[in-house]
C-alpha positions as CSV (number, residue, x, y, z in Angstrom):
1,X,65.8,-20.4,83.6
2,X,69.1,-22.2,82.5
3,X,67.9,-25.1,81.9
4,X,65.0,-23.9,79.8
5,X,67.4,-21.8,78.0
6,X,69.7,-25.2,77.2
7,X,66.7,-26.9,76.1
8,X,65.4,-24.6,73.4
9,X,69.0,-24.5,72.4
10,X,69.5,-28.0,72.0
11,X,65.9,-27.9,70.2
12,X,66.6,-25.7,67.8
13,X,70.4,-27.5,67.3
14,X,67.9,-30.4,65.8
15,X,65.4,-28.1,64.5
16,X,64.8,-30.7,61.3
17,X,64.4,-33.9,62.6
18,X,62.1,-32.9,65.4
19,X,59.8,-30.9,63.1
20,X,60.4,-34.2,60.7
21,X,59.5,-36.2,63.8
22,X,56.3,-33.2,65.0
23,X,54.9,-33.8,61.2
24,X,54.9,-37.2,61.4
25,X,53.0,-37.7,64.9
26,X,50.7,-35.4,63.3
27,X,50.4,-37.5,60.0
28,X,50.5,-40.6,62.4
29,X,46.9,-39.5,63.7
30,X,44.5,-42.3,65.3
31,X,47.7,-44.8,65.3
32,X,50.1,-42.8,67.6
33,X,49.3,-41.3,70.9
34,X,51.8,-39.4,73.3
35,X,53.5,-41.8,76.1
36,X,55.0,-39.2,78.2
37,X,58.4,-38.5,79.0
38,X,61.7,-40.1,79.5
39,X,65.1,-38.6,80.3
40,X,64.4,-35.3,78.2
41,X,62.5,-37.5,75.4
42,X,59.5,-37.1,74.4
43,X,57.6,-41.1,73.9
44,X,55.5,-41.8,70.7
45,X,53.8,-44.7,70.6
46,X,52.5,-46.0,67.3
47,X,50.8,-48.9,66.4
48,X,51.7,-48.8,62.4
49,X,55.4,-48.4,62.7
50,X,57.2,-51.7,61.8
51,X,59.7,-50.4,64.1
52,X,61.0,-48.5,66.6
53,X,62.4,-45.2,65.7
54,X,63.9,-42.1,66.7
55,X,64.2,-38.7,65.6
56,X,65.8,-35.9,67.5
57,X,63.7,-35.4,70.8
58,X,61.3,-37.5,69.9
59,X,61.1,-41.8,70.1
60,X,58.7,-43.7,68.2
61,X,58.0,-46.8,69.8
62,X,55.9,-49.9,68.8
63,X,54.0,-50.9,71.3
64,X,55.9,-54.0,72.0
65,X,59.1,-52.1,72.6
66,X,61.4,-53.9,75.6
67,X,63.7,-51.9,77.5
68,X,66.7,-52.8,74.7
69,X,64.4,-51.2,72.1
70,X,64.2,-48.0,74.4
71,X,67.8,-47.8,75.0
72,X,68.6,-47.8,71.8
73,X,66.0,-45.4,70.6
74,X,67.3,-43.4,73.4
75,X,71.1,-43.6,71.9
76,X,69.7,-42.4,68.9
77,X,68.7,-39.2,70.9
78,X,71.9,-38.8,71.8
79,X,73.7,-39.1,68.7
80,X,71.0,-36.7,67.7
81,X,72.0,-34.2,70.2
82,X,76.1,-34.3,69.3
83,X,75.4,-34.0,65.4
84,X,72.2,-31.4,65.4
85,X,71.5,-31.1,62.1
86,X,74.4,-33.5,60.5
87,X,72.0,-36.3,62.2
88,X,69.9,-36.9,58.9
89,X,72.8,-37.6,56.9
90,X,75.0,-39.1,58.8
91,X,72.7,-41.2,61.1
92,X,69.2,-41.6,59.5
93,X,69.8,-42.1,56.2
94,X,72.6,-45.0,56.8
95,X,70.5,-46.4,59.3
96,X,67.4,-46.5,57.7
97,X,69.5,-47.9,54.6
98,X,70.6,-50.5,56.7
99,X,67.1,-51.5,58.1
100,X,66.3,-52.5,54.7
101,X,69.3,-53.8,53.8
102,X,68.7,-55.9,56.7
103,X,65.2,-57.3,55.8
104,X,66.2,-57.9,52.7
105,X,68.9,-60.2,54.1
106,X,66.6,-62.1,56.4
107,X,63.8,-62.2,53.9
108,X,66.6,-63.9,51.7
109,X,67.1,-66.5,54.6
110,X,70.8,-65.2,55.6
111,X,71.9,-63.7,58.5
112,X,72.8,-60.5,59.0
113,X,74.1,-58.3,62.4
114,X,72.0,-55.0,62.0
115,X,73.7,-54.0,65.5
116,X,77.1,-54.3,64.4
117,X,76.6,-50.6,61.9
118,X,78.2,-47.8,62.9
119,X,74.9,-46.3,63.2
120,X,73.3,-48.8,65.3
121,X,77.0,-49.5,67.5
122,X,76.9,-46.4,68.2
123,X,73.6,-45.4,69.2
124,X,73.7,-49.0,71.7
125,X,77.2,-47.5,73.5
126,X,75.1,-44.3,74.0
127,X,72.1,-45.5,75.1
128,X,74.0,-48.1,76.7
129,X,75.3,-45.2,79.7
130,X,72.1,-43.9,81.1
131,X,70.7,-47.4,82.6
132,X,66.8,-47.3,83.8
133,X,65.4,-46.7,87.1
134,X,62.6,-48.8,88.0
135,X,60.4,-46.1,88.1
136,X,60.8,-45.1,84.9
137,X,60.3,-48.7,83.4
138,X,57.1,-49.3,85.6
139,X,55.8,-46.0,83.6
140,X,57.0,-46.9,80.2
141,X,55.8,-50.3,80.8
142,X,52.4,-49.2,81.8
143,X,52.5,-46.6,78.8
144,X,53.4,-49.6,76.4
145,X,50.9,-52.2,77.6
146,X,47.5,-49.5,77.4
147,X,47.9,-50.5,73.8
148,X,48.4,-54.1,73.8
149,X,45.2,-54.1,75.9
């Protein structure tokens, strides 16, 4: 019962970015399907995202994600977690900001370290903590490659 407790808290402590993140696997339709899921998160997979993406319980995922995407994305569940509902402005705005920034960059030919921004640093270090069992990868792997197939 405590740990049901602790999780509704911790739901409602990110109340807008997972109804942000329920209304878009909603909008998402046909292109997104449920993957299950991992360490308290819920898996999205979506074939039209560009890329991977993650918004308070919830991880978008392309369907080519490798276990560095999902640590990551899982990082950014964390940070989600410690800021509630500071998250938006303080991590997805910045970081989606920066995603831009950094196509633009690449597009222009120049190189550019999108993993050295405080928002992306900092989501890696936290992701970085909880390493995968083998079990979990087989299942996200399997989850991953139903759509390639």
């Amino acid at each position: 019962m405590k740990d049901l407790i602790k999780r509704i808290a911790l739901w409602l402590w990110q109340l807008p970015q997972n109804l942000i993140a329920l209304l878009l696997y909603n909008i998402l339709g046909h292109w997104s399907y449920y993957g299950g899921k991992y360490r308290n998160n819920y898996i999205i997979v979506c074939k039209a995202a560009l890329s991977s993406f993650a918004l308070g319980d919830y991880m978008f995922l392309t369907p080519f994600s490798n276990e560095r995407v999902i640590d990551h994305e899982l990082g950014h569940c964390r940070q989600s977690e410690i800021l509630g509902p500071l998250y938006i402005p303080i991590i997805v705005v910045p970081s989606l900001l920066n995603n831009l920034y950094d196509r633009l960059i690449t597009f222009m030919g120049k190189e550019y370290d999108y993993f050295s921004f405080y928002t992306e640093k900092w989501a890696n270090k936290l992701g970085g903590y909880s390493p995968f069992q083998p079990k979990d990868l087989n299942h996200l792997r399997s989850t991953l490659n139903h759509v390639k197939s």
